[in-house]
N, C-alpha and C positions, 0 to 999 in steps of 0.2 A: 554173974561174972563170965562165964562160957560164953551166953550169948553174944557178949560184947567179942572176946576174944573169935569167934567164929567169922562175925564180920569184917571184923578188924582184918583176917586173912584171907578173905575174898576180895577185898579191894588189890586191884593193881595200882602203884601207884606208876604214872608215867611223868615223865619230866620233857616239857613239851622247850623248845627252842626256836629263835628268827633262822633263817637260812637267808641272805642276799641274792638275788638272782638277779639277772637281767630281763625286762621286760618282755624281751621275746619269750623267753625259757619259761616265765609266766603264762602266757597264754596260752603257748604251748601245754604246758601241763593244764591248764585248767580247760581245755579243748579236751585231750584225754580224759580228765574226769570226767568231761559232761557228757563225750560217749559210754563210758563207764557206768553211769547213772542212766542211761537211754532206756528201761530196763523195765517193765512193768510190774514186777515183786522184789520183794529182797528188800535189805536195808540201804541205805545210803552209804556209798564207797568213799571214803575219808581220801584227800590227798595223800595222805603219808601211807596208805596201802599203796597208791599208785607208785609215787614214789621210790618205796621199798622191791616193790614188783619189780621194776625198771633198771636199781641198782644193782641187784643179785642178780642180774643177769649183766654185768659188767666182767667183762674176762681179764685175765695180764693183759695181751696185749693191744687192747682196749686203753689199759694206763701206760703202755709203752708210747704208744701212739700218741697218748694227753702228753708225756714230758717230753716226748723228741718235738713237739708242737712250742712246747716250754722253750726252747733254747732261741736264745741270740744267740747274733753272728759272733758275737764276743764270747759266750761260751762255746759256739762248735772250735773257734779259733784257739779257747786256752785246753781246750780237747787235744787238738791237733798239738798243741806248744808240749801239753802231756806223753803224748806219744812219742814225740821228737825226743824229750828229756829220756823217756826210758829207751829209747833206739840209740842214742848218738849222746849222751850226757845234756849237763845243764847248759842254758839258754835264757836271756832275759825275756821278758815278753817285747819291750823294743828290738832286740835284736832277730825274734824270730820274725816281728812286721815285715824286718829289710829283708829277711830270708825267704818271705812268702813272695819276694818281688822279683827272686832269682829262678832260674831253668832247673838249679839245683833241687829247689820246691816238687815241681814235678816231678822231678827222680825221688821223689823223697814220698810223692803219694801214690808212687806206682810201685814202690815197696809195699806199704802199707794195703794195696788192693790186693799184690801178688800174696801177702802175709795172710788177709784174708778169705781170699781165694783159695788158699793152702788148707787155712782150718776147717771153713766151710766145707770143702774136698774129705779129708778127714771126718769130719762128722756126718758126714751121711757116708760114707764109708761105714762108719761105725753102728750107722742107725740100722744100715741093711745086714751087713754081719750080725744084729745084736736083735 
C-alpha cells in the first residue's frame, strides 16, 4: 500500500488546454521553439516553457498598452462624456455628440489637459521630494 501511495505523489498531474491564436502568432512561436531546440544535448523544450518564459516577462504597462489598443472611438468618446458628467453635471450621450461639434468642446479639453498637466506637475513634484 505505501508503494502505491508513493507514486501516486510523484505524479504531477497538469491539465493541458486549446489556446486560439492567430496563425501568424503560430509561427511565430513555433520559430522560437525551433531555435530553442537548435541545441545539441538537453531535452526537448515544450511550447508551454516558451510560452510561460515569454509571459512572465509581461509588465503593467505592457497590459496598459494591450487596453488603450482595446478602445473604440465610442469608448474614448463615452470616456470623454465621463469626464464631462463629473466636470459639469449630466449629459445625454446625444447631447454630448452636438457638444463635440461646438468650440465650447475645445474649451472643454483644454481644461481637461490643463487638469492634467496640473497632476502630472504634482507628481513628479512628489516623486522628487519623495
Amino acid at each position: 500500500m505505501s508503494s502505491k501511495k508513493l507514486h501516486s505523489e510523484k505524479r504531477k498531474v497538469k491539465l493541458w488546454c486549446s489556446v486560439r491564436v492567430s496563425s501568424d502568432t503560430r509561427k511565430l512561436a513555433e520559430g522560437i521553439l525551433k531555435t530553442a531546440n537548435a541545441k545539441e544535448t538537453g531535452r526537448k523544450i515544450k511550447l508551454d516553457e516558451v510560452l510561460q518564459a515569454g509571459l512572465s516577462l509581461l509588465q503593467q504597462e505592457h497590459i496598459r498598452t494591450l487596453q488603450e489598443d482595446s478602445l473604440t472611438n465610442e469608448d474614448r468618446k463615452e470616456m470623454l462624456r465621463q469626464k464631462y458628467i463629473a466636470a459639469r453635471g449630466a449629459i445625454s450621450k446625444d447631447e454630448f455628440t452636438g457638444f463635440m461639434m461646438t468650440a465650447a468642446f475645445h474649451d472643454f479639453l483644454k481644461e481637461l489637459e490643463s487638469g492634467a498637466d496640473a497632476s502630472s506637475r504634482v507628481a513628479e513634484v512628489a516623486a522628487l521630494a519623495g
